[in-house]
ZAFILO-969591 format. One record per residue (C-alpha): residue number from 1; residue in three letters; chain; z, y, x. Coordinates in pm, 1 decimal. Layout:
BEGIN
> NUM ALA A Z Y X
...
***
This chain:
BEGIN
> 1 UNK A 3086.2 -2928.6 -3454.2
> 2 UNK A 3442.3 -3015.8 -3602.2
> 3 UNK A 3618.8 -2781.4 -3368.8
> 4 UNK A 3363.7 -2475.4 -3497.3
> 5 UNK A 3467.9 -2587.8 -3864.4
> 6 UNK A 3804.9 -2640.4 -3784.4
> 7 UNK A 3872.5 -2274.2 -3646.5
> 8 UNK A 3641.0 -2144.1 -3966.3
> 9 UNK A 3860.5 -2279.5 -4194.6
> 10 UNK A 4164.1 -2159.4 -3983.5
> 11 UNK A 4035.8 -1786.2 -4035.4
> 12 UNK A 3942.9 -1841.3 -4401.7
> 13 UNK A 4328.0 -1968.6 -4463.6
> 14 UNK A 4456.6 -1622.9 -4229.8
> 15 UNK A 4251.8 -1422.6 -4503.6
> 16 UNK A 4361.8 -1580.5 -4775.6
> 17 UNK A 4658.6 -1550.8 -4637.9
> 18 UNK A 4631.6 -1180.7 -4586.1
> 19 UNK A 4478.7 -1083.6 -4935.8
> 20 UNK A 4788.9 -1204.3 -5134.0
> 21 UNK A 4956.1 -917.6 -5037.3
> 22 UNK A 4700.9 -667.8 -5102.5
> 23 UNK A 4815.3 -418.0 -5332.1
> 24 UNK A 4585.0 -297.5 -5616.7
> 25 UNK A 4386.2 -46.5 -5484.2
> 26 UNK A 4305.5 -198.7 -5140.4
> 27 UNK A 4040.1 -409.0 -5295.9
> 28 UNK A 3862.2 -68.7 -5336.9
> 29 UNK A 3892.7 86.1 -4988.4
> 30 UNK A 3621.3 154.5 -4770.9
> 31 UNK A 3537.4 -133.9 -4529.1
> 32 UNK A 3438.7 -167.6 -4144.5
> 33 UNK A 3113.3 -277.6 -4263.1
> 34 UNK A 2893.5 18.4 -4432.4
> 35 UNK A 2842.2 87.9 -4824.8
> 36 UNK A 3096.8 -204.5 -4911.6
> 37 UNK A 3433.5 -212.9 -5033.7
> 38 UNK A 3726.4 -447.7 -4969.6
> 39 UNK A 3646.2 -642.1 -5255.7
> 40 UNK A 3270.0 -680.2 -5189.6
> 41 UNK A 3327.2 -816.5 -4827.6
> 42 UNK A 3527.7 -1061.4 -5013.6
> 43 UNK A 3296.8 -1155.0 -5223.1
> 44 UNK A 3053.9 -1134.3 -4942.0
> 45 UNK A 3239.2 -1407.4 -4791.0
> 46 UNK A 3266.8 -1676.1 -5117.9
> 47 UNK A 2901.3 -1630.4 -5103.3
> 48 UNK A 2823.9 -1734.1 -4751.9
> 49 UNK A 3078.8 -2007.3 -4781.0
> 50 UNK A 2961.9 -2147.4 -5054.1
> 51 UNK A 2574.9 -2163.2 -4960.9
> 52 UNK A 2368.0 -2472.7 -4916.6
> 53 UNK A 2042.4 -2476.5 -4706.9
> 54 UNK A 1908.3 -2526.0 -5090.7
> 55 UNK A 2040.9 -2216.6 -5219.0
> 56 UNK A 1998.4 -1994.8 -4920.9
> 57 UNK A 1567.9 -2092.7 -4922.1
> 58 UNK A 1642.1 -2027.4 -5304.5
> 59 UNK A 1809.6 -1666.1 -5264.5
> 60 UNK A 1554.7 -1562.2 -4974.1
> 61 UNK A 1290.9 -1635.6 -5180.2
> 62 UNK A 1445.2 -1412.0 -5480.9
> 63 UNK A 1517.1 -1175.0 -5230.0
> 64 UNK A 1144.7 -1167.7 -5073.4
> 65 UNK A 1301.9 -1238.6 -4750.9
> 66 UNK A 1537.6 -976.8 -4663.3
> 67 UNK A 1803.7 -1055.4 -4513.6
> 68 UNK A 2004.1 -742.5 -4651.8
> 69 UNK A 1837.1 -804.2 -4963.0
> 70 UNK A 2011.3 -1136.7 -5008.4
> 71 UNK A 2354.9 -1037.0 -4910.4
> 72 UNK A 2343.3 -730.0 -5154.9
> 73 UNK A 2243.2 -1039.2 -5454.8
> 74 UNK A 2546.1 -1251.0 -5316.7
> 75 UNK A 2767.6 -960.9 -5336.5
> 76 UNK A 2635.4 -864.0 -5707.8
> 77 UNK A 2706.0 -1222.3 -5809.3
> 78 UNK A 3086.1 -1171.3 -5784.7
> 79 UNK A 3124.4 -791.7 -5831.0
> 80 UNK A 3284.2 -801.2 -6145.1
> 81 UNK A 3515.2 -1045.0 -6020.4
> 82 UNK A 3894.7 -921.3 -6049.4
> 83 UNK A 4126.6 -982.8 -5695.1
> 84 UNK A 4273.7 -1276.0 -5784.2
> 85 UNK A 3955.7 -1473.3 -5949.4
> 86 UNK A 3786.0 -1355.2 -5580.9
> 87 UNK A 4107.1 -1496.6 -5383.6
> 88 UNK A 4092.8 -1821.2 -5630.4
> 89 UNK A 3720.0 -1867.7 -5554.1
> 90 UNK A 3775.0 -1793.0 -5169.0
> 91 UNK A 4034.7 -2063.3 -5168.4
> 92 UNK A 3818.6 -2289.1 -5358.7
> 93 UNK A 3532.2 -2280.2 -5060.6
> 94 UNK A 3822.2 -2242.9 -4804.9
> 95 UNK A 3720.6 -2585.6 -4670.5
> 96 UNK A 3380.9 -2616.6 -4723.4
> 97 UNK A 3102.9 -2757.2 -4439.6
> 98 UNK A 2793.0 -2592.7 -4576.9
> 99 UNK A 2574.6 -2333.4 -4467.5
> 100 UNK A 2184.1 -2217.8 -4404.6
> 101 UNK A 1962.7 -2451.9 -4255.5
> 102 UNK A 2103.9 -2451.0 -3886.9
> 103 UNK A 1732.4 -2377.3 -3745.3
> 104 UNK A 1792.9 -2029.5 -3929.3
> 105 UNK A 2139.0 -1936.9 -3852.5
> 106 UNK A 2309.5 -2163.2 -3628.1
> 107 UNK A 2697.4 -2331.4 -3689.9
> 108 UNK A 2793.3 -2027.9 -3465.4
> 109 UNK A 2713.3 -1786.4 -3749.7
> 110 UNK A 3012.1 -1913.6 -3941.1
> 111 UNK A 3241.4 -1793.2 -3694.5
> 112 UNK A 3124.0 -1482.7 -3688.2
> 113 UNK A 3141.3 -1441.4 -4052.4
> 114 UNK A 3489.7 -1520.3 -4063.7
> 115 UNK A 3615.0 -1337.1 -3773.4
> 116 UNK A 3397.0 -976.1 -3766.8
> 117 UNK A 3456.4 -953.9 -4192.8
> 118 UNK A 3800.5 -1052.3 -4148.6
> 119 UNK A 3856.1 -747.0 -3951.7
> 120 UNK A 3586.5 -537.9 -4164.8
> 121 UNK A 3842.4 -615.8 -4410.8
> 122 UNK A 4186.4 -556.2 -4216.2
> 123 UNK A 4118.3 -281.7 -4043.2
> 124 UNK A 4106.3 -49.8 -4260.3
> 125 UNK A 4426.1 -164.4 -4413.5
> 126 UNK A 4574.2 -162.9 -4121.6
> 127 UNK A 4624.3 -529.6 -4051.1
> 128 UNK A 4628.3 -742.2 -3733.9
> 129 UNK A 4535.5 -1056.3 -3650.2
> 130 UNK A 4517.9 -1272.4 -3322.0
> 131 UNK A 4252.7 -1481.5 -3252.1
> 132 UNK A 4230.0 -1759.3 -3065.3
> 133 UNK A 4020.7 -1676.4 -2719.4
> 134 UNK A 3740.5 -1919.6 -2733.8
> 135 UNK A 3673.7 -1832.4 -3074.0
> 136 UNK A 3613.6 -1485.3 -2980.5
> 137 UNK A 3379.7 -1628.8 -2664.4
> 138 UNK A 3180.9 -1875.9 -2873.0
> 139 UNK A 3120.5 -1588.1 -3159.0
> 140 UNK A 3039.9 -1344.5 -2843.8
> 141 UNK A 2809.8 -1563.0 -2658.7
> 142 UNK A 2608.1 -1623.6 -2989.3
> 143 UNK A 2553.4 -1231.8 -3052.3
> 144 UNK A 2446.9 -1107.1 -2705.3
> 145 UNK A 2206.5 -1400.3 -2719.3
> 146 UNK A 2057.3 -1339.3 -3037.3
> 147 UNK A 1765.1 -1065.9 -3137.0
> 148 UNK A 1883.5 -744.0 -3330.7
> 149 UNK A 1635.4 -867.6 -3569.8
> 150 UNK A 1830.9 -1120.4 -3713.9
> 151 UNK A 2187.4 -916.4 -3659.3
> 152 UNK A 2239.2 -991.3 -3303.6
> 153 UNK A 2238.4 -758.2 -3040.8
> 154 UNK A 2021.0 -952.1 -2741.8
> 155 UNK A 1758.8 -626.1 -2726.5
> 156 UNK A 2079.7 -372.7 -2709.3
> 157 UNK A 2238.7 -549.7 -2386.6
> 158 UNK A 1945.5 -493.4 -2114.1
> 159 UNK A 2058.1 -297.9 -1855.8
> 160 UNK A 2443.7 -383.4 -1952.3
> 161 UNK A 2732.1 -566.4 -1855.3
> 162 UNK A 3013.4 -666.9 -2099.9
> 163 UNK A 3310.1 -746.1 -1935.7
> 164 UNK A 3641.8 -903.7 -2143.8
> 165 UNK A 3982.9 -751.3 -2030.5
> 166 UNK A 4201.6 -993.1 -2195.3
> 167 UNK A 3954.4 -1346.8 -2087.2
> 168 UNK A 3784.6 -1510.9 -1864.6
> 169 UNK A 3420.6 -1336.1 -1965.8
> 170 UNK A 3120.3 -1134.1 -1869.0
> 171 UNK A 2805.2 -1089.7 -1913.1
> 172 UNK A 2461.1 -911.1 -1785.9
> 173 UNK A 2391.4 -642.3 -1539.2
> 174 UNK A 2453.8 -276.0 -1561.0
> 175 UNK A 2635.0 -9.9 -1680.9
> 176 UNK A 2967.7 -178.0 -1755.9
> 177 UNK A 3139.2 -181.6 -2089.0
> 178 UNK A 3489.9 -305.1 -2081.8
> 179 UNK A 3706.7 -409.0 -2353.8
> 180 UNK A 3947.6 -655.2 -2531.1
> 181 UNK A 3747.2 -935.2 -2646.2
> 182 UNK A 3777.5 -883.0 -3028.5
> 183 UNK A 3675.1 -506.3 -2936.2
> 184 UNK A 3314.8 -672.3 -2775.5
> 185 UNK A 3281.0 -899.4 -3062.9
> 186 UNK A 3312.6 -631.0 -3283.1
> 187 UNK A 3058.6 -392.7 -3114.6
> 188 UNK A 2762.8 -637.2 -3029.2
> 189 UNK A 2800.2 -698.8 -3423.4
> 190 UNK A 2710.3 -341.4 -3429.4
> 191 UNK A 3056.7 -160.0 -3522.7
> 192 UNK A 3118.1 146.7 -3374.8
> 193 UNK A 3364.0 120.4 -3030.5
> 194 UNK A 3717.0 206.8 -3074.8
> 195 UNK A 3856.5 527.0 -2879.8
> 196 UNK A 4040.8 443.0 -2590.0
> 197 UNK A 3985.5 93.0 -2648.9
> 198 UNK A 3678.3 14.8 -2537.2
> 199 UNK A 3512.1 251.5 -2262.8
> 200 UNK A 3225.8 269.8 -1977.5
> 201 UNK A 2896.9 418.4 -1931.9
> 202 UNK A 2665.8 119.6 -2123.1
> 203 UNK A 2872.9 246.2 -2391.6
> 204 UNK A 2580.9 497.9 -2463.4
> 205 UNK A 2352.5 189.7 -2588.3
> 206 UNK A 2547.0 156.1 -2885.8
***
C-alpha cells in the first residue's frame, strides 16, 4: 500500500512540477481526455485527490450515481479557479492518502489517475515524462481486469493479446497489439492509439 502511495505522490510532484512552467494559454488547450481543457483535468485531479469515502457517497448521491456526472461536479467546483490557485491547491493534496471506499475503486485507481491525466495533460503540450515500469504494469493490470462499465476495458480485450515492447508484459489471446507500455496504458484507458507507435490487428477493437 505505501509503495502505491509513494509512486502517486511521485507523479503528483512531476505535475506540479510540470505546470509551473505552463505559459498562459496552455491552461486552455484541448486535452487527451474529451470536452476538457488543461485546466479542468487539473482541477479534475485536486478533486480526486482530495476525496474521502465520505464525500465521494456524498457527490454520487448529488450526482444520482453517474460516474461522469460526478466528475463533471468536481470539475465545476474549481472552474473558476485561476492557474496558480489550481497549482496551490494541487500542491496542497500533493500528499494526501484518501480516496473512494476501496470496495468501489480500488488503491490501483490512484495510479491511474495520476499517470493517464498526467499525460492527458502533457501531451498536448508536448511534454514527456518517464515512468517508472511497474507503475505502468500495476496501472495496466488493473484496466484489462476491470469492466468497461466502470472505465476499464476487461469486455474490449477478448479475443486480444497486449504485448509491452519496452517490459516484461503480456496479456490474453489473439490478435496481437504491441506497444510501449505507457502507449497500452493509455489505450485500455480508452485513448485513441498513436500512429506508428502502437500497431497490430486487435488494434481494430479499439
Amino acid at each position: 500500500m505505501d509503495a502505491i502511495w509513494n509512486s502517486v505522490h511521485r507523479e503528483r510532484a512531476a505535475l506540479i512540477r510540470d505546470l509551473r512552467d505552463l505559459g498562459p494559454h496552455d491552461w486552455d488547450a484541448e486535452s487527451g481526455c474529451r470536452r476538457w481543457r488543461i485546466r479542468d483535468v487539473v482541477a479534475h485531479l485536486v478533486d480526486t485527490a482530495a476525496t474521502t469515502p465520505t464525500t465521494f457517497l456524498t457527490g454520487m448521491v448529488r450526482a444520482g450515481f453517474d460516474f461522469d456526472r460526478q466528475n463533471e461536479l468536481g470539475v465545476e467546483r474549481y472552474r473558476d479557479k485561476q492557474p496558480d490557485e489550481l497549482i496551490s491547491l494541487l500542491v496542497q493534496v500533493r500528499d494526501r492518502t484518501s480516496g473512494p471506499p476501496r470496495f468501489m475503486a480500488p488503491l490501483a485507481t490512484r495510479l491511474v489517475e495520476e499517470i493517464v491525466h498526467g499525460e492527458d495533460i502533457r501531451r498536448p503540450l508536448g511534454l514527456h515524462r518517464e515512468y517508472q515500469p511497474e507503475d505502468l504494469q500495476m496501472a495496466i493490470e488493473y484496466q484489462v481486469a476491470t469492466s468497461v462499465r466502470i472505465g476499464g476495458a476487461r469486455e474490449k480485450l477478448v479475443g486480444v493479446m497486449l504485448v509491452a515492447d519496452d517490459i516484461d508484459w503480456t496479456h490474453g489471446q489473439g490478435s496481437v497489439v504491441t506497444g510501449p507500455a505507457l502507449e497500452i496504458l493509455m489505450l485500455v484507458c480508452g485513448r485513441p492509439p498513436r500512429s506508428g507507435v502502437v500497431a497490430g490487428p486487435g488494434l481494430v477493437r479499439f
